[in-house]
C-alpha positions as CSV (number, residue, x, y, z in Angstrom):
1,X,0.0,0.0,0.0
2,X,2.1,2.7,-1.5
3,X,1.1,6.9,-0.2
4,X,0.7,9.4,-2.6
5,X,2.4,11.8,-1.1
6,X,3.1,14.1,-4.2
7,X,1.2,17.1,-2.5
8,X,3.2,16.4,0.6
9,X,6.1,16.8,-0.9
10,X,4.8,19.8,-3.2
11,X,3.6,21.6,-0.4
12,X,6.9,21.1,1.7
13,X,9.0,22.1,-1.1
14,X,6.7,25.3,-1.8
15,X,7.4,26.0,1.8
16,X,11.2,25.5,2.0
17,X,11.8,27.6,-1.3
18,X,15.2,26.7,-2.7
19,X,16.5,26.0,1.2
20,X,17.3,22.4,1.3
21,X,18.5,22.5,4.6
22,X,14.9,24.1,5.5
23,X,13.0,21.5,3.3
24,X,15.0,18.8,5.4
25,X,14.1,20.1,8.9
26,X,10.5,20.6,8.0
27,X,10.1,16.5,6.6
28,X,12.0,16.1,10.4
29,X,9.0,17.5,12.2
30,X,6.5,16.0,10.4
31,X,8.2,12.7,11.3
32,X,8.3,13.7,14.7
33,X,5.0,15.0,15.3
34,X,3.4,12.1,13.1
35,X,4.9,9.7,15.9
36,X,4.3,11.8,18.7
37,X,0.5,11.2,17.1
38,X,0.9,7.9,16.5
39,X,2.3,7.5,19.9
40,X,-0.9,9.0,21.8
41,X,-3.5,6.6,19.7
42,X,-0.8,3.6,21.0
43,X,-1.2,4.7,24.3
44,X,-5.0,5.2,24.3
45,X,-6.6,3.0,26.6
46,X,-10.4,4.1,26.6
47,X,-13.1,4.7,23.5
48,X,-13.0,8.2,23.8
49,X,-9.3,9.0,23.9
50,X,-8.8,6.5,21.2
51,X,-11.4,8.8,18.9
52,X,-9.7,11.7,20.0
53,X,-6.0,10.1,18.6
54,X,-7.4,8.9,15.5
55,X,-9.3,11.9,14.7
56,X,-6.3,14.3,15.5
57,X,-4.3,11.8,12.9
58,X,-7.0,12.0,10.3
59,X,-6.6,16.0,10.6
60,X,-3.0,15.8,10.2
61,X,-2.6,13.5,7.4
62,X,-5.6,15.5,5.7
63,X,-3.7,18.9,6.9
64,X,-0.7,17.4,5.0
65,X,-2.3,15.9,1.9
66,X,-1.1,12.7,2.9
67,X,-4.3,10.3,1.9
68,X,-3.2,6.7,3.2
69,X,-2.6,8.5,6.9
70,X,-6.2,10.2,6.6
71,X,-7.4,6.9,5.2
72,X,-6.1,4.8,8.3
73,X,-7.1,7.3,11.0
74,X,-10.5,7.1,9.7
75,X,-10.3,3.1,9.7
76,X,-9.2,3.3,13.8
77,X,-11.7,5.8,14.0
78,X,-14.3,3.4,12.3
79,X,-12.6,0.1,14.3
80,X,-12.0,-0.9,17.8
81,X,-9.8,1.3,20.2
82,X,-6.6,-0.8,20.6
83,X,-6.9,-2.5,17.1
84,X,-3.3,-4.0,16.9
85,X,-4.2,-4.4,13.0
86,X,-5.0,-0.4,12.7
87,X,-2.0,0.1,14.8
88,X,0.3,-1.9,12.8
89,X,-0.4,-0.7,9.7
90,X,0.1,3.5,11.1
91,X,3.6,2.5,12.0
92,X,4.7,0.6,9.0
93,X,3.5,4.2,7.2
94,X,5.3,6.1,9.5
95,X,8.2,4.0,9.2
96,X,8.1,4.4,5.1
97,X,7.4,8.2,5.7
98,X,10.8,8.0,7.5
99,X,12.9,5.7,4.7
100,X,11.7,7.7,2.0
101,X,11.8,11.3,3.2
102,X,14.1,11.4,5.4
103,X,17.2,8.7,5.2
């Protein structure tokens, strides 16, 4: 399940002007804040801070242009709290996020 993250990266560049260095710290705190997201939906242990998680992930990734994390917050959202599965899936995108944009 590949992202599109053509936007993303549109956006980011449109933001960081001909400033690589700039264009390289703002993909940083995405990353960041993506798992600092990630890690309060992993931590969730009742219905209605599980919502709360996934729903301020959905924003994000729709903030960002960034479909497949929009897609996936709205599946947690739609899905258990605690899922494993959803879960699972939000870090192996974060983890890509991080291999492609940032490595």
């Amino acid at each position: 399940m590949a992202y599109l993250a053509g936007e993303f990266d549109a956006n980011l560049a449109a933001a960081a002007g001909d400033d690589p260095a700039l264009l390289a710290e703002l993909r940083q705190a995405f990353a960041e804040s993506f798992a600092h997201h990630l890690d309060l939906l992993r931590r969730a242990r009742c219905d209605g801070n599980w919502k709360v998680a996934a729903g301020r992930l959905k924003t994000f990734g729709a903030g960002f242009h960034l479909g497949e994390l929009a897609d996936l917050a709205d599946e947690a959202l739609a899905g258990a709290p605690g899922d494993p599965r959803i879960v699972r899936k939000l870090i192996a995108l974060h983890q890509r996020f991080i291999a492609d944009r940032i490595a």
